[in-house]
C-alpha positions as CSV (number, residue, x, y, z in Angstrom):
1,X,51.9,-28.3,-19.2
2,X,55.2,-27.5,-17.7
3,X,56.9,-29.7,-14.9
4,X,56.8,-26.7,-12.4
5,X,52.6,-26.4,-13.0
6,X,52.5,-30.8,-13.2
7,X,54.0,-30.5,-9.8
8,X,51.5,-28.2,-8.2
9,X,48.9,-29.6,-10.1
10,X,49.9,-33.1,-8.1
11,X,50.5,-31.5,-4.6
12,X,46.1,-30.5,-5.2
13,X,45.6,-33.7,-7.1
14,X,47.3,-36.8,-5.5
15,X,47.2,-35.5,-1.9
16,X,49.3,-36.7,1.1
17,X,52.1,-39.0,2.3
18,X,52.2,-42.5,4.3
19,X,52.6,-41.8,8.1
20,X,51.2,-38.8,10.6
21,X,53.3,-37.2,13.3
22,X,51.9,-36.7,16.6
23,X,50.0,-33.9,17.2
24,X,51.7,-31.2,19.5
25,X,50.4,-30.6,23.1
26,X,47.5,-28.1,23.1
27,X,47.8,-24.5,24.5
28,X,45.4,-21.7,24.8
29,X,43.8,-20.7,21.2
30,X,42.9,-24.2,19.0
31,X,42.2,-27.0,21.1
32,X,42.5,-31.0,20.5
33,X,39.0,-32.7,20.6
34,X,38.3,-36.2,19.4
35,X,40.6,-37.4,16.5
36,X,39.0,-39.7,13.6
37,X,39.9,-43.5,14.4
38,X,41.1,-42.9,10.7
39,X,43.7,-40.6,9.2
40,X,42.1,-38.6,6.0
41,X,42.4,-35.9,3.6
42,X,40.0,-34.8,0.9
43,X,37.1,-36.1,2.1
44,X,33.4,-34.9,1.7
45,X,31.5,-33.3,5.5
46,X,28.1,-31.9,6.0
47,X,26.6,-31.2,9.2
48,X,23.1,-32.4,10.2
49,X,21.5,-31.4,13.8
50,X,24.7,-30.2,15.3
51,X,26.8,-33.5,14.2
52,X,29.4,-33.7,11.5
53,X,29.3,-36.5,9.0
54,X,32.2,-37.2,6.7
55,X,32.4,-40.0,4.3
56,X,34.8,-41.0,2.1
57,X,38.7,-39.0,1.3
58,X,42.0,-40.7,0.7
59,X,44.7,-41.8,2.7
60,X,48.2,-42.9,2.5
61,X,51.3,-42.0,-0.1
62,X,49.0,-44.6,-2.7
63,X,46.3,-42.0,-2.2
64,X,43.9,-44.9,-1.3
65,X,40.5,-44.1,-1.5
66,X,38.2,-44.9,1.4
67,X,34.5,-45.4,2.0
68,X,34.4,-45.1,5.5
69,X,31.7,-42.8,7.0
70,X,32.0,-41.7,10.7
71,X,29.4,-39.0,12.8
72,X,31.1,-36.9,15.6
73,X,29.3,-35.8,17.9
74,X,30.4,-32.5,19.3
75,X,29.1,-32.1,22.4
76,X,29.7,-35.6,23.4
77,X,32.8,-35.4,21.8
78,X,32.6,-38.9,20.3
79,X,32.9,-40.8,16.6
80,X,30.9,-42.8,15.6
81,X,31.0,-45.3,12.4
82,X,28.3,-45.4,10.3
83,X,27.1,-47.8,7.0
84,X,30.2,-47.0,4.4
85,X,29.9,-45.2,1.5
86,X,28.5,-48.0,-1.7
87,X,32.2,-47.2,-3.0
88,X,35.2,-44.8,-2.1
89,X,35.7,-42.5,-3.0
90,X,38.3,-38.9,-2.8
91,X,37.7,-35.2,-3.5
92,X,34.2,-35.7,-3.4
93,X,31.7,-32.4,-1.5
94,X,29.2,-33.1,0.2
95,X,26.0,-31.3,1.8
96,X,22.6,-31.1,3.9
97,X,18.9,-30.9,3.1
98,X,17.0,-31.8,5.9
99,X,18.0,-35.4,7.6
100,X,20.0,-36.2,4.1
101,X,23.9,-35.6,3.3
102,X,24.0,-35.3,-0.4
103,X,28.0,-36.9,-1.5
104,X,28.4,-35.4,-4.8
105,X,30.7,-36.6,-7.6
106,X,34.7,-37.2,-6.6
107,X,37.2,-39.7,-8.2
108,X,37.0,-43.5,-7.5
109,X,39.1,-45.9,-8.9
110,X,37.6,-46.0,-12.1
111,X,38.1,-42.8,-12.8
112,X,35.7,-39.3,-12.1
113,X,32.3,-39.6,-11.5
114,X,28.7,-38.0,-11.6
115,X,27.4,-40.2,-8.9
116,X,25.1,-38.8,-6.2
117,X,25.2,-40.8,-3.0
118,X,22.3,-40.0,-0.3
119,X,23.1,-40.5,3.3
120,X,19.5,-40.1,5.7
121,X,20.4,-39.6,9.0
122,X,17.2,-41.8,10.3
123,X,17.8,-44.9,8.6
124,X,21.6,-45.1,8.0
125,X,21.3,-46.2,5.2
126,X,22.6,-45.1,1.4
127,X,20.8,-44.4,-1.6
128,X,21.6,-43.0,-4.8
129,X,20.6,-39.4,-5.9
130,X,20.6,-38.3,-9.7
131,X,23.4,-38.1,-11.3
132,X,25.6,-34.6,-11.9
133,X,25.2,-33.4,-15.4
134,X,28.7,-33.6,-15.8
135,X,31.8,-35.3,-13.4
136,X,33.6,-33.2,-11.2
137,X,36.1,-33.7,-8.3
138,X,37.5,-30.6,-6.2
139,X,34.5,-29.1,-6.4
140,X,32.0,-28.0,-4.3
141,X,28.7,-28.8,-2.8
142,X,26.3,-25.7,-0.7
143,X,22.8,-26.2,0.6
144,X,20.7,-22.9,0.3
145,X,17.0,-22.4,0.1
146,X,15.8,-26.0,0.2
147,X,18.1,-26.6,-3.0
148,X,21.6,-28.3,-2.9
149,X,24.5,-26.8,-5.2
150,X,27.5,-27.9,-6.9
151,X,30.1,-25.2,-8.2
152,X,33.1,-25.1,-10.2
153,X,35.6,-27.9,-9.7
154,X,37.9,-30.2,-11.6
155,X,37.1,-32.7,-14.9
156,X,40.3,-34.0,-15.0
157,X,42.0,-31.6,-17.4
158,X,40.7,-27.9,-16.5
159,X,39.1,-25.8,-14.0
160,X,35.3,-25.6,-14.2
161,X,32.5,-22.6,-14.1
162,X,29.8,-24.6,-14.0
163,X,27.3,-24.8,-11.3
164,X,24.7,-26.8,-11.1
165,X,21.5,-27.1,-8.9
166,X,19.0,-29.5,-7.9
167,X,16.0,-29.3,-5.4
168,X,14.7,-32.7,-3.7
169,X,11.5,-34.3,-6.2
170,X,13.2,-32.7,-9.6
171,X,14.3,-35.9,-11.5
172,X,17.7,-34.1,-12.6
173,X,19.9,-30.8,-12.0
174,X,19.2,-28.0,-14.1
175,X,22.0,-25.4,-14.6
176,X,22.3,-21.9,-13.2
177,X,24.6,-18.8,-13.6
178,X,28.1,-19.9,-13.7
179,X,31.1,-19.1,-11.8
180,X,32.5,-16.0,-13.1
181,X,35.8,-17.9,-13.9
182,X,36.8,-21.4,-13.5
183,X,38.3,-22.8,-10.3
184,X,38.5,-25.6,-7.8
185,X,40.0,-26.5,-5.2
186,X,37.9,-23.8,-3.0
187,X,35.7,-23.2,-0.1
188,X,32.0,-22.2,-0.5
189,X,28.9,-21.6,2.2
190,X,25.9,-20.4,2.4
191,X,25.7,-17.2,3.6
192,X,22.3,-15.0,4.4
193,X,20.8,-16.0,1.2
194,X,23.5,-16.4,-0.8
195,X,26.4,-18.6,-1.6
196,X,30.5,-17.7,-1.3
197,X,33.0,-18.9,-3.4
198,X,36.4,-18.3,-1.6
199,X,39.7,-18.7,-2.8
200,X,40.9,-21.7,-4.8
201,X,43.4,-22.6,-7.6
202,X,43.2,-21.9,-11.5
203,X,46.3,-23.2,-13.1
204,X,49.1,-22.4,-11.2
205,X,47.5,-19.9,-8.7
206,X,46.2,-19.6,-5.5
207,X,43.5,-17.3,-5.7
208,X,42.2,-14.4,-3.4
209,X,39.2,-14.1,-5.2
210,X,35.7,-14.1,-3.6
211,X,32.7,-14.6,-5.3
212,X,28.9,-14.2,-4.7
213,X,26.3,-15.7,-6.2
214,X,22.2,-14.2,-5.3
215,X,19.9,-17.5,-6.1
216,X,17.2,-14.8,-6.8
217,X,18.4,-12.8,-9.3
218,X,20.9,-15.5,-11.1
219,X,23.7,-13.4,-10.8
220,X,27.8,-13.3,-9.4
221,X,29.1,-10.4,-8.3
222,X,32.4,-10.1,-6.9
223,X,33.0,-10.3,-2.5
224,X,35.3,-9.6,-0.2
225,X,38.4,-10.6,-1.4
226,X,41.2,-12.6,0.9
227,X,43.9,-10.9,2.3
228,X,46.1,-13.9,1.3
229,X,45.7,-16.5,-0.8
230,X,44.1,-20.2,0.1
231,X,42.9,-23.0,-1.4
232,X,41.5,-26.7,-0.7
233,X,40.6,-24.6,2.5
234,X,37.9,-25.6,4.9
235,X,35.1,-22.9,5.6
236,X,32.5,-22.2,7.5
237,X,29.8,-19.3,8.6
238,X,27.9,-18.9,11.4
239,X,25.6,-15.4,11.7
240,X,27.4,-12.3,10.6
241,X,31.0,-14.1,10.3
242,X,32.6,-16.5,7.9
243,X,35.5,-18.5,9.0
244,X,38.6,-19.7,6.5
245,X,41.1,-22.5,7.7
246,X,44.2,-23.4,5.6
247,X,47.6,-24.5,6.6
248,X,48.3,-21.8,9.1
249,X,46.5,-19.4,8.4
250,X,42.8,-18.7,9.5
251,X,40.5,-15.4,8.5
252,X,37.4,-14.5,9.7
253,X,35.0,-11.8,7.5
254,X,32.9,-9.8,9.4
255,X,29.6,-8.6,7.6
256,X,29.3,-5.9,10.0
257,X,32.7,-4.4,8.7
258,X,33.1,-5.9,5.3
259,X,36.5,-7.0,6.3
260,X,38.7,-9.7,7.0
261,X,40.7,-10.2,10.2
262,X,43.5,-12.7,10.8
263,X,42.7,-15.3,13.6
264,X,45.4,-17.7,15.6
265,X,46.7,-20.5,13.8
266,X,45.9,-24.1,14.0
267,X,47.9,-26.0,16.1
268,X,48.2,-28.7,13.1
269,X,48.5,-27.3,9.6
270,X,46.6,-28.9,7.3
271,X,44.9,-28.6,3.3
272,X,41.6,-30.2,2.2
273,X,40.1,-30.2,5.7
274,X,36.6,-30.0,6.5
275,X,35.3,-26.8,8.7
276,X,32.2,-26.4,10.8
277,X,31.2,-23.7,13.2
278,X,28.9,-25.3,15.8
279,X,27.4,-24.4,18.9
280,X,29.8,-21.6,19.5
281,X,32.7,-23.2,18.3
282,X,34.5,-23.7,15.1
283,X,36.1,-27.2,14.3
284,X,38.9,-28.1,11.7
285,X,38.6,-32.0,10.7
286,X,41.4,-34.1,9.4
287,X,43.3,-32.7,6.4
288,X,47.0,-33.2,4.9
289,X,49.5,-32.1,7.4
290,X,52.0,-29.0,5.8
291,X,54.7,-29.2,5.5
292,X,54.9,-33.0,5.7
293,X,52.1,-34.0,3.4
294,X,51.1,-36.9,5.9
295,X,47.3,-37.4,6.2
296,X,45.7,-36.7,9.7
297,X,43.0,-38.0,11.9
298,X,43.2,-34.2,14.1
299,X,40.2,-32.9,15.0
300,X,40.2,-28.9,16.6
301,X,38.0,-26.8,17.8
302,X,38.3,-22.8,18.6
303,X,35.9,-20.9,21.1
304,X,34.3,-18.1,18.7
């Protein structure tokens, strides 16, 4: 591999830097809510009942992996800390089935792993879930249709198509259509009745591509593609709209239209953040500050 794609390939890899800057003073547009008691990049969020849970990411210029799992509370506007993770772990996905958050795969310190961690809501406690088929970091994890999915990702030496799918009592995940090419380092959601698979990297590029996958029929077909390219983006849909955040920029598709818009920019630019539209509002959690490469605790939120 050449040094200029070793470097890029790090920047997505290794993540962010030692120290975070203060956060500028908000104005109309993005606005401050609660930040994390812990600054954090690359970490894995699913929402249950209106709440965010994220467990898990890196922090510091060592990439240090944590296993610290916190619930905010949006309409309190509170963190709280939970039971950690049984190990950290970085560039894990995560999703939600129900009152469980599924943590899928990631790396830890002994390398990448297929692990499946189970977070119920009720208890607080962990469990483990079956294992992936095969280990994946960068990836990412979609609940649809009473089944959780993992897609694409990263094993360490290439992109992956691979998606895999698993529905709670099955004893392991059986395989589906793949990706129509291999990425990671992208956003997915579920969209009305099928999943998105938005942007990303493949080698040295950040991608515009879209892709849509119909759990019924088994099939991709190509979506709407990005007006400019993203990756380790945070995204999110809510009714007719999907909602991309990266660095500065933000896009919203409108099913209606078939289009995407440009939106205002975050007041804090960040990569591998976590995105969640809720109860009218989208929020932007954490992340790698751009251009400083600083992990951040930030938390934003936009009236939609």
């Amino acid at each position: 591999m050449r040094p200029a794609a070793l470097a890029a390939l790090a920047l997505v890899l290794a993540g962010c830097g030692a120290s975070v800057a203060a956060p500028p003073q908000s104005k109309p547009g993005w606005q401050f809510a609660a930040s994390m008691s812990q600054r954090r990049s690359y970490s894995a969020a699913a929402e249950v009942a209106g709440r965010i849970y994220v467990a898990g990411g890196m922090v510091g210029n060592t990439g240090r992996f944590l296993a610290l799992t916190q619930r905010f509370d949006p309409a309190r506007n509170t963190w709280t800390t939970l039971e950690p993770l049984p190990f950290p772990v970085r560039a894990a996905s995560a999703a939600a089935l129900g009152p469980r958050v599924y943590v899928t795969g990631g790396q830890t310190a002994a390398g990448i792993t297929r692990r499946v961690e189970v977070y119920d809501v009720r208890s607080g406690h962990w469990s483990a879930g079956p294992p992936l088929p095969a280990a994946r970091f960068n990836h990412s994890t979609v609940a649809l249709g009473g089944a959780v999915y993992v897609l694409g990702g990263f094993d360490g030496s290439r992109e992956r198509r691979e998606v895999f799918a698993w529905h709670p009592g099955e004893r392991a995940w059986r395989r589906v259509a793949p990706l129509p090419r291999p990425v990671h380092a992208f956003g997915a959601v579920a969209f009305h009745g099928e999943l998105l698979a938005i942007g990303g990297r493949r080698g040295q590029r950040i991608l515009r591509e879209v892709w849509i996958y119909d759990p019924r029929t088994d099939r991709w077909r190509k979506g709407p593609t990005l007006p400019k390219p993203m990756e380790l983006l945070g995204a999110a849909a809510a009714g007719d709209r999907i909602y991309a955040v990266w660095e500065h920029t933000y896009q919203v598709y409108d099913r209606r239209t078939g289009r995407w818009r440009e939106g205002p920019s975050p007041r804090v630019p960040r990569h591998a953040l976590a995105t969640f539209a809720i109860g009218g509002r989208l929020y932007a959690v954490g992340g790698c500050v751009t251009p400083q490469l600083v992990d951040s605790q930030v938390v934003e939120r936009l009236r939609l």
